[in-house]
N, C-alpha and C positions, 0 to 999 in steps of 0.2 A: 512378862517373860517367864513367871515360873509356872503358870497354867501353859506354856508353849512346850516347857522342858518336860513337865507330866506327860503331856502329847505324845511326845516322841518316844519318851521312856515307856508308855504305853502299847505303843506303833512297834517300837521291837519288838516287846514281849508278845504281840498279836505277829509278829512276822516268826517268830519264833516259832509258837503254834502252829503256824498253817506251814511252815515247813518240814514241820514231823507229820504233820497230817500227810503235806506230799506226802513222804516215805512210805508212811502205811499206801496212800494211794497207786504207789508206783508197785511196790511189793504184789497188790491186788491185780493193777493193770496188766503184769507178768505174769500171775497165774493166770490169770483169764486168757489171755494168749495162748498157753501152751495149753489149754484146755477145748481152744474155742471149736476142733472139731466134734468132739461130744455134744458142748454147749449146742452147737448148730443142729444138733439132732434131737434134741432134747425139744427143742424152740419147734421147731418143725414138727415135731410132733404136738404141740401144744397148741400149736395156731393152726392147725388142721391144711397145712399145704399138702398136696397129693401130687404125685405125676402129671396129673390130666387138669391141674385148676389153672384155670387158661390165666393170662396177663390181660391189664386193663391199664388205659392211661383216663380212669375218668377218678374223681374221688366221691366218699359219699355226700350223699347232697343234704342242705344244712338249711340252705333257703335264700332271703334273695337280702341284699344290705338292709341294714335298721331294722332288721327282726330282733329278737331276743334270744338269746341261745337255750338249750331245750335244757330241760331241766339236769339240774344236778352237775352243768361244767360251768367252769370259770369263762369263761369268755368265745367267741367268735374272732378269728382273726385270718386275714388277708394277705395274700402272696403280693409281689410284686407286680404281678402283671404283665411279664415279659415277652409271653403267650397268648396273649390275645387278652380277656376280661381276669379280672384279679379271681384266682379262686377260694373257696372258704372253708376253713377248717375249725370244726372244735377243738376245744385243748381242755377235759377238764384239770383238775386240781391234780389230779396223779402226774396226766402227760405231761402237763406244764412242768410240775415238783423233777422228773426224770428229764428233760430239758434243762433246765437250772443248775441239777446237779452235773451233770456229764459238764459245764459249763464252767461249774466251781472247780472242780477235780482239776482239770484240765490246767487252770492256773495254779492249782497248788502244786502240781506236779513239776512246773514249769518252776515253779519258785524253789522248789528242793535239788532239780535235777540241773538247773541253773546258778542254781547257789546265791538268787537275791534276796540281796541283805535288806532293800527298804521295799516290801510287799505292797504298800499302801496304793491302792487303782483306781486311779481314774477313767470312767469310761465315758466318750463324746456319744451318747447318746440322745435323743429325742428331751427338750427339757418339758414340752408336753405332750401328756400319752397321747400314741396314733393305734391304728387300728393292725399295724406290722405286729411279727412274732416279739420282734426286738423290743417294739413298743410296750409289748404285754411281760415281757421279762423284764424291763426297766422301772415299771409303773407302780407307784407307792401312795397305800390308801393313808398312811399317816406320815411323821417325821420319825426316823428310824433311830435306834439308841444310839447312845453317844461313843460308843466302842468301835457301834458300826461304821458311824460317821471318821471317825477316824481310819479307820483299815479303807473306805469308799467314800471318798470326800464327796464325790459327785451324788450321792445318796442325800445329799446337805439339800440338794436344788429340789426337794419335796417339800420345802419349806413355805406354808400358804404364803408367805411374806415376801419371799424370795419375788416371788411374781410380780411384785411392784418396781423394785431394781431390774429385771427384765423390759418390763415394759418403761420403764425412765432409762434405762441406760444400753439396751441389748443385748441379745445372746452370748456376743463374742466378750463384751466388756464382764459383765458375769461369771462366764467360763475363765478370762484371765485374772481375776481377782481372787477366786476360789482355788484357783491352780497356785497360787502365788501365796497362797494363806497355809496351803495345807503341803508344797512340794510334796508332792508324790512319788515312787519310785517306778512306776507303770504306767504308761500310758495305754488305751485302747479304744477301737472303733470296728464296728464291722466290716464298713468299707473304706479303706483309704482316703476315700474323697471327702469325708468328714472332717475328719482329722487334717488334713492336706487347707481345705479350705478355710480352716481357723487360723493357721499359720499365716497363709497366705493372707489374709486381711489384716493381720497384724500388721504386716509391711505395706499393704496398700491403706488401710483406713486408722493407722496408727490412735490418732486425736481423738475418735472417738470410743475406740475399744479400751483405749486408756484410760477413758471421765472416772470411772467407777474407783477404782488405784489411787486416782488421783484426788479425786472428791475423798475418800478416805483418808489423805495424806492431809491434803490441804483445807477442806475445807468440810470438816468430818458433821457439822450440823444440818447438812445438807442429803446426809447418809441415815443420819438417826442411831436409835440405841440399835438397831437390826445389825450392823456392823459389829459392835461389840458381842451383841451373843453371836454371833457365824463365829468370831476372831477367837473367842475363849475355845470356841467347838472344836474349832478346825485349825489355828493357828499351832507352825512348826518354828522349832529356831529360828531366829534371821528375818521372819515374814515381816518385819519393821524396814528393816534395809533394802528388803524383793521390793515391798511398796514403792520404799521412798524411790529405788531407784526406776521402776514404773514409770513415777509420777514425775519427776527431774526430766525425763527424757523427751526431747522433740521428735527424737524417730523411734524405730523400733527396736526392741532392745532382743537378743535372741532367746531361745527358750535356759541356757545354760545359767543366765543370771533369773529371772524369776520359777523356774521351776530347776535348781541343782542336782536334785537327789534323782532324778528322772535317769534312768540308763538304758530301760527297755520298754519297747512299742510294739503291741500287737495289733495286726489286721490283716482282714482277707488278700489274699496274694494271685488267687486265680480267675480265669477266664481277659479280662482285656484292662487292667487297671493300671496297665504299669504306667504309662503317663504322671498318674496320682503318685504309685509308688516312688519315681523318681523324683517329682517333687519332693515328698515327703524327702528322699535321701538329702535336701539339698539343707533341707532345717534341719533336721537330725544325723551327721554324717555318722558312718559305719565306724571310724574310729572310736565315735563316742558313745552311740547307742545300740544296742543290738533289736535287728526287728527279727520276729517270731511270729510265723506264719499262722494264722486261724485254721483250727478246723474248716473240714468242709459241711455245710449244714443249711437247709434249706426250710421255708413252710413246712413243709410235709413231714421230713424227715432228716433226723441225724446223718451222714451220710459217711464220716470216719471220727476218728479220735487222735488226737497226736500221740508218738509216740517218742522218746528222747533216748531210745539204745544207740539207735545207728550213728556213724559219723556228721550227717545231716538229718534234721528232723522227716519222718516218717509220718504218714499219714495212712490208719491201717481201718476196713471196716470190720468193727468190731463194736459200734455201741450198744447197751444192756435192750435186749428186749425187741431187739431187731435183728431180720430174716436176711441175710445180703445174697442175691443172686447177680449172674450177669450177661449180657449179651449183647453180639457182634454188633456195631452199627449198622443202620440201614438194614439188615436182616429181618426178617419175618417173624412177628410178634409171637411164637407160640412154642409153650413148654419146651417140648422137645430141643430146643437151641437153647437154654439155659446152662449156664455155667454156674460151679461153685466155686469160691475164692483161691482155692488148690489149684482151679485148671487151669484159671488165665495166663497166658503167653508175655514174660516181659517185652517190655515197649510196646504192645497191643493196647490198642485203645478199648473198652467196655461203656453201655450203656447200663445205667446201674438199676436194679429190679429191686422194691424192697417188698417186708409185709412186716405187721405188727401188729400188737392188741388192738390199735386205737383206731381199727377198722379200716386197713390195707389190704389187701392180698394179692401178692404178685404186682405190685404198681410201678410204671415203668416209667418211672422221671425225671425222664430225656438228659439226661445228664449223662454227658460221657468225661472219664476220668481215664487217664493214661498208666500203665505198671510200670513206676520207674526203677522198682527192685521190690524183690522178697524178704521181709523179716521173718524168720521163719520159713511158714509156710501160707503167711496173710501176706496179701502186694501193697504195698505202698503204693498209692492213689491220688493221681493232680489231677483234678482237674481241669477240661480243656475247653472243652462247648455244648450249647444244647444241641442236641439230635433234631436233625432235620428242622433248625431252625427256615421258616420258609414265610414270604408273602406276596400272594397275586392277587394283582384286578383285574388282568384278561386272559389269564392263563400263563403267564412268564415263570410264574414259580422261583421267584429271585431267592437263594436259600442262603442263612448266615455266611457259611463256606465260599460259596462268592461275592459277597460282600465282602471278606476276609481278605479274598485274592486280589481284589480292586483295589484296597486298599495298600496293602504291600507294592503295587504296584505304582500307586499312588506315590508312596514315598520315594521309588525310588527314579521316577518321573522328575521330582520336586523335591531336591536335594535342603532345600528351604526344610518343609514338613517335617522336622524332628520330633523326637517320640515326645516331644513333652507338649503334643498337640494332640488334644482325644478325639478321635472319628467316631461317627456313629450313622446309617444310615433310616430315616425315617419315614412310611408309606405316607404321601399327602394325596387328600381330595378334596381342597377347599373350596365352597361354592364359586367363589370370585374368578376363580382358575379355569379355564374352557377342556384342559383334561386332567386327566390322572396320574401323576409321576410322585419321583422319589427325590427328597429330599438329603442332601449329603450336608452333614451338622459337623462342623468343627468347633472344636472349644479348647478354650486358650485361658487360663485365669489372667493374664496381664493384659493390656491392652496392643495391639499391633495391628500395623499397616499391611491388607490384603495385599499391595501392590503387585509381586511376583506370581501368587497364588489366584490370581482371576481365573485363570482357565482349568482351577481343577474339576469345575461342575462337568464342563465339557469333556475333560479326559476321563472322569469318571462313569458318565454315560456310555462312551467308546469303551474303555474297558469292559462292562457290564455285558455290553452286544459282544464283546468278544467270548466272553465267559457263560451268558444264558443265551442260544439260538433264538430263545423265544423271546425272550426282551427285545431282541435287534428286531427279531418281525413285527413285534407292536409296535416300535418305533418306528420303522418305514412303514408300518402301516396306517399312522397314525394316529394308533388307541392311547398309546403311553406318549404324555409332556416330557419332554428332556429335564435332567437334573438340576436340579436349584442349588445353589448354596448359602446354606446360613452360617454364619460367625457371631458366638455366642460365649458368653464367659457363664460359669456354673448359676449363680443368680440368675441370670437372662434363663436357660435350657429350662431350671427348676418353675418358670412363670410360664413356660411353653408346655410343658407335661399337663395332662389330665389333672382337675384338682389340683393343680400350680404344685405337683409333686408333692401334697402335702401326705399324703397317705405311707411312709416309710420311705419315701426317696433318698434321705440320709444315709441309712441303714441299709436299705437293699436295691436301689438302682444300682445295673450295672451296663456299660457301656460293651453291648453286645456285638457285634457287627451287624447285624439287622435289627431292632427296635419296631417290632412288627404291631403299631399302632396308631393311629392314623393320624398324621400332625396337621393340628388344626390353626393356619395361621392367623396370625390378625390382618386387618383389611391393608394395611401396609406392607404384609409380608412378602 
């Protein structure tokens, strides 16, 4: 207990630091604001954009999986995929360092501007490196000092050791053991659904996500000495009593008793997650925690910064070292229809144009974000969907935005389908299949009876023919199969993805309205 009380007494005085650090951060973040029309002329002039340098949606090319990255960058790493084949980016040691930091800032900002008193973050990240951005921002070639370990408990699961409690007892059992050793005061995840689906197992697979807690409580020779050094590392106040009461319990016990000091949760809020969000709401309610939205930020590029003046948090583009241009939807790809951050029109939506050192220029990706007000004379920025998300096999052109439409219609068809069911729709051509249709994926983390819901494949098809002319004519023509439905909970979808989603699905699937990739069923399907 008096190695716990050092901990803590250490944990303040590291929350101390990074909340002066904010302040200088915050200080900087407001000059750079009032500055950023110079800045932008400055940058522009550095990276040699001209009037006349056209726009490009291609990136530069790097080469093909299981190459080596060219000399002199930290690593190769891989988008999501959401667009057809994952694309591939270098990052070396700079880009990556300038990623990291905008990263870091960003919470120390939050922790000054917010006023949290227990700093210490946990992030539900990949506990082995993938080939995602996130993967390569999380990934640690040793065990990190013991300062660190403290301020980022989750930096603890670098531990070559750790790996054996993984594999004896599971991700979720680990993760709650470690949560419960170090109470942390932040939680984070980049997608919702990460975070969402740790909770949620809690309550469905209690018995074994608890072994670990409990093996430590009760029958701690079966844990080893590896228990004792995690507990000296990472152990806060109380973490005898978070266990015992773990370990006591038949059901699940909520997060307020083994992680207390917990009061605020970061992660992505845009494009189609609310499902996850609401979930999340239901483990963490708003009275007791506050969630704070993520930046927006992709592979390629940074895409804003938070900012914490306005009444609600702001999201303004403005990161170090990048070009921000913008343009109308669906418009025609070329300079001349460029915007710069001063022009855009509140409540206009924008497709976002960037360019940067790291071998950009003018790149246009497909991401459009909405102005929900001006700070200044930078727009706050949510984003809303990809640009012209789109998939045909005889010409139908079925585009996210109708998929979108079907689906609201869906809902409100099917007073059942409450938002805390995720749609997604997927292109199928499985050999066993005599044609080519589209696949409507519903996912549910709990278990429930279709019963009332049979006929959404069919309403969903009709809908489609209402919303693409050309859908309907494959369909009467009989090039395109009528829609299928799958019912799926997040494990099942994750074995159904390419590489069983193992390539950053955590971290950056996101449930689009079209999923333009081609589901490949099993012979049962």
């Amino acid at each position: 207990m008096i190695q716990a009380t050092l901990n803590d007494c250490l944990r303040a005085l590291i929350g101390v630091c990074l909340r002066m650090a904010g302040a200088l951060a915050e200080i900087r973040h407001r000059i750079r604001a009032r500055g950023h029309m110079y800045s932008r002329a400055r940058l522009r002039r550095r990276l040699g954009i001209r009037p006349e340098t056209p726009l490009t949606t291609e990136l530069p090319q790097v080469g093909l999986r299981g190459n080596p990255p060219p000399a002199g960058s930290a690593s190769v790493v891989y988008t999501s995929g959401t667009g057809g084949d994952p694309k591939l980016l270098v990052y070396c040691r700079r880009r990556l360092a300038t990623v990291r930091w905008v990263f870091i800032e960003s919470f120390m900002r939050v922790f000054w501007m917010l006023g949290v008193r227990r700093t210490s973050l946990y992030v539900f990240g990949p506990l082995e490196g993938d080939e995602s951005l996130t993967g390569l921002l999380l990934s640690e070639k040793r065990l990190p000092s013991y300062l660190t370990t403290l301020q980022a408990p989750y930096r603890m699961h670098a531990c070559p050791e750790l790996r054996r409690l993984v594999e004896a007892y599971g991700v979720a059992a680990v993760r709650l053991w470690t949560l419960a050793l170090s109470n942390p005061g932040v939680l984070y995840s980049t997608n919702p659904s990460t975070m969402s689906a740790f909770l949620d197992r809690l309550d469905s697979d209690w018995e074994r996500c608890s072994a670990l807690a409990r093996d430590c409580v009760l029958n701690p020779e079966r844990v080893g000495s590896l228990a004792r050094t995690v507990t000296r590392r990472l152990g806060s106040r109380g973490y005898a009593e978070r266990l015992e009461a773990i370990a006591t319990s038949r059901t699940s016990v909520p997060i307020t008793v083994w992680a207390p000091a917990a009061s605020v949760y970061i992660c992505w809020t845009g494009g189609y997650v609310v499902p996850f969000l609401d979930r999340l709401a239901k483990h963490l309610p708003a009275g007791r925690f506050r969630l704070v939205p993520m930046y927006s930020m992709s592979t390629e590029t940074i895409a804003t910064v938070p900012d914490f003046r306005a009444a609600d948090l702001a999201f303004l583009p403005m990161a170090p070292g990048i070009y921000y241009e913008f343009l109308v939807p669906d418009s025609p790809r070329e300079p001349r229809r460029l915007l710069s951050p001063e022009q855009l029109a509140l409540g206009a939506s924008y497709e976002l144009v960037v360019s940067h050192s790291h071998g950009l220029r003018r790149y246009c990706t497909e991401d459009v974000f909405k102005v929900e007000r001006f700070v200044g004379k930078l727009p706050d920025l949510r984003f809303e969907r990809r640009r012209g998300l789109t998939y045909s096999f005889t010409g139908e052109k079925l585009t996210g935005e109708q998929a979108l439409l079907a689906y609201a219609r869906l809902r409100t068809a099917f007073p059942e389908l409450s938002d805390d069911y995720a749609l997604t729709c997927f292109p199928s051509q499985q050999p066993a299949a005599s044609l080519p249709h589209y696949r409507l994926v519903i996912v549910h983390s709990d278990p429930w009876d279709i019963g009332p819901l049979r006929a959404l494949a069919e309403r969903f098809d009709a809908f489609l023919g209402e919303l693409n002319l050309e859908y309907r004519a494959k369909r009467e023509s009989g090039r395109l199969g009528g829609v299928r439905l799958e019912r799926l909970d997040l494990p099942a979808l994750r074995a159904r993805l390419p590489d069983g989603g193992a390539a950053g699905l955590d971290s950056q699937f996101k449930f689009l309205p079209l999923y333009p990739r081609l589901w490949e069923s099993s012979e049962n399907g």
